[in-house]
One Martini backbone bead per residue (centre of mass of N, CA, C, O) as a GRO file, in nm:
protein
  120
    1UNK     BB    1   0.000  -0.409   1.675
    2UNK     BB    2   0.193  -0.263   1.374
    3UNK     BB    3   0.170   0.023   1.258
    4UNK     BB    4   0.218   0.181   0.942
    5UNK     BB    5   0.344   0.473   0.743
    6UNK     BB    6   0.331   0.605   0.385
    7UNK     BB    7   0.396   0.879   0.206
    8UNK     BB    8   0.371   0.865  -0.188
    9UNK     BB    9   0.460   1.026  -0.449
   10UNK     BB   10   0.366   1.074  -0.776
   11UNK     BB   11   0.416   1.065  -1.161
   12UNK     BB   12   0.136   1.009  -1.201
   13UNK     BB   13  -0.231   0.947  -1.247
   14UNK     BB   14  -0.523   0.880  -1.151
   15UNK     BB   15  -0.606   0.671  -1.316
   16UNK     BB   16  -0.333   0.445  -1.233
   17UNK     BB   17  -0.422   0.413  -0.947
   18UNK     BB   18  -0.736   0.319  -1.030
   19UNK     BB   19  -0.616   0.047  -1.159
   20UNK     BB   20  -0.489  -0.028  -0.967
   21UNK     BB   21  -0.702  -0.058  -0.714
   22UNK     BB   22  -0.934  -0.229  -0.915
   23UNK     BB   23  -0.736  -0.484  -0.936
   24UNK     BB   24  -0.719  -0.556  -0.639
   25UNK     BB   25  -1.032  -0.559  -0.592
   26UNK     BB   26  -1.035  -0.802  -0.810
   27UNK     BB   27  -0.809  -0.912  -0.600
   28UNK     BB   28  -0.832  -1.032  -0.258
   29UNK     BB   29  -0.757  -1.299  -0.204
   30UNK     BB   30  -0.457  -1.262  -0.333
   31UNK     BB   31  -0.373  -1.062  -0.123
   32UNK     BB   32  -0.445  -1.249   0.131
   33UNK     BB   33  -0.212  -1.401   0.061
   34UNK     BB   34   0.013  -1.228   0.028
   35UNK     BB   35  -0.012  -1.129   0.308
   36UNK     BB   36   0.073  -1.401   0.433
   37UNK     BB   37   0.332  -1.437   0.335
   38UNK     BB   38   0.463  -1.164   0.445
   39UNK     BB   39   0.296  -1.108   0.728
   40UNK     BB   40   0.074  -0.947   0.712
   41UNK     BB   41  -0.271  -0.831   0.865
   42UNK     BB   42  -0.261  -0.554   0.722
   43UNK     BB   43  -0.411  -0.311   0.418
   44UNK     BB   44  -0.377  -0.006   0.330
   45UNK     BB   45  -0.525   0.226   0.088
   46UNK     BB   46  -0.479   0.569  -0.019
   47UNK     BB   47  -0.571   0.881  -0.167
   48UNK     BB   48  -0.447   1.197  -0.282
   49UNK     BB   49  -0.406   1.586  -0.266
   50UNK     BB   50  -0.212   1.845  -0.305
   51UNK     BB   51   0.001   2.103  -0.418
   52UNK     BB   52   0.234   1.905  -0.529
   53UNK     BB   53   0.079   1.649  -0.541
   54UNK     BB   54   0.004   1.300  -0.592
   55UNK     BB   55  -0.101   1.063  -0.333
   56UNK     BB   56  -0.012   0.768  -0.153
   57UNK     BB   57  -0.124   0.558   0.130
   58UNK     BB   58   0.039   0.346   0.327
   59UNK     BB   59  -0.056   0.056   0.533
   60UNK     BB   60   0.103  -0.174   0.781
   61UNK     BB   61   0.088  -0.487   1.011
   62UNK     BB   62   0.408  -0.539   1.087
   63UNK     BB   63   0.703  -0.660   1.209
   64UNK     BB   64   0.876  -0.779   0.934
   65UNK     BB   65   0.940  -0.569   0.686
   66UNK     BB   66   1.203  -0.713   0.557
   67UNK     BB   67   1.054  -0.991   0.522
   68UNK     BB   68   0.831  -0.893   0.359
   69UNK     BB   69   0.984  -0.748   0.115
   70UNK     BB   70   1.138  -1.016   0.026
   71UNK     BB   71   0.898  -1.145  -0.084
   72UNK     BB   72   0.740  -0.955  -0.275
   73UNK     BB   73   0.981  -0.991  -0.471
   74UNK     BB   74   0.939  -1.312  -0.508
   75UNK     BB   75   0.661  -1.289  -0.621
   76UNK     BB   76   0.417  -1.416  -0.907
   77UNK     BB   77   0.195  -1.289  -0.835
   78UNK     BB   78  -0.016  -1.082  -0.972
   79UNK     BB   79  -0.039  -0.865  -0.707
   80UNK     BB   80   0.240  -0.823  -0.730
   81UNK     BB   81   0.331  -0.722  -1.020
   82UNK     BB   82   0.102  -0.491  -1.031
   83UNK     BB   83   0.311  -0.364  -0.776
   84UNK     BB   84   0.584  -0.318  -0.909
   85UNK     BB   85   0.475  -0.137  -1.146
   86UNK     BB   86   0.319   0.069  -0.970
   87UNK     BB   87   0.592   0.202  -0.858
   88UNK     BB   88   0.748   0.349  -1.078
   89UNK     BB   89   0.548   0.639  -0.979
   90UNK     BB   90   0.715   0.642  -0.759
   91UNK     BB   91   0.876   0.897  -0.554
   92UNK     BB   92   1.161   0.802  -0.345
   93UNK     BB   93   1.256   1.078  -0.255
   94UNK     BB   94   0.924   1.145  -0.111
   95UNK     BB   95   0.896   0.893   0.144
   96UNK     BB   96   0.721   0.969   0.431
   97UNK     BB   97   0.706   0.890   0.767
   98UNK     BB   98   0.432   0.830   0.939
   99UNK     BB   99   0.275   0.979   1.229
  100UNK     BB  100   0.143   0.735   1.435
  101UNK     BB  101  -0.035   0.503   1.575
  102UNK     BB  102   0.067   0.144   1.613
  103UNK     BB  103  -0.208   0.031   1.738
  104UNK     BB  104  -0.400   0.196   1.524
  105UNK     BB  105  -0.602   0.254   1.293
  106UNK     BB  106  -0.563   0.466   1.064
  107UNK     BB  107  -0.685   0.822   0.925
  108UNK     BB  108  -0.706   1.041   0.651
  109UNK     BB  109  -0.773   1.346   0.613
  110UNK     BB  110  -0.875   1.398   0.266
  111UNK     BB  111  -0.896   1.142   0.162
  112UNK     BB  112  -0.896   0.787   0.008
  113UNK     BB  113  -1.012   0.517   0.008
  114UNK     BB  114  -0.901   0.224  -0.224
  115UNK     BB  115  -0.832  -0.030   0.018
  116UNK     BB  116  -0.821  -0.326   0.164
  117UNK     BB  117  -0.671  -0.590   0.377
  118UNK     BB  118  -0.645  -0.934   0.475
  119UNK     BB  119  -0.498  -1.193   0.617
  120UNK     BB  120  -0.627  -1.536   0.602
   0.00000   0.00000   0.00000
């Protein structure tokens, strides 16, 4: 296991963040298909809210990151293309790399998961 995580703030409303994770949810296989072309093994999203703004947490279990970034970049997956989209409310400038363990699924008190998905 190789898990990362980043906590993500975003400039968009609780609403496009459910509508971004209802998509995903709705199309899990698809999911796992593309997680297996990128190389992940496991892909976990939380979604939170501090004093700052709303944020959600992605988690990761991957190996090769940049080989990975480039896959899903060149991806025409539907669950691709609506995260491409979900992606321009991320606030790129607060992008935070979390210290987590990274043998271990980790979990993230006052969080809510949002889904959760493994390649086939």
């Amino acid at each position: 296991m190789n898990y990362e995580a980043k906590k993500i703030r975003l400039t968009c409303g609780e609403k496009t963040v459910r509508e971004w994770a209802s998509f995903m949810l709705a199309h899990l296989n698809e999911v796992a298909s593309a997680l297996q072309q990128e190389g992940v093994r496991h892909e976990l999203w939380y979604i939170g809210a501090d004093d700052v703004s709303l944020f959600v947490i992605g988690v990761m279990d991957v190996d090769d990151k940049a080989a990975s970034v480039a896959v899903s970049k060149k991806s025409q997956l539907s669950v691709d293309i609506i995260h491409r989209q979900f992606k321009v409310h991320w606030d790129r400038s607060s992008v935070e790399e979390l210290r987590i363990d990274r043998l271990h699924v980790p979990r993230f008190e006052g969080c809510e998961l949002l889904f959760e998905a493994r390649a086939n």
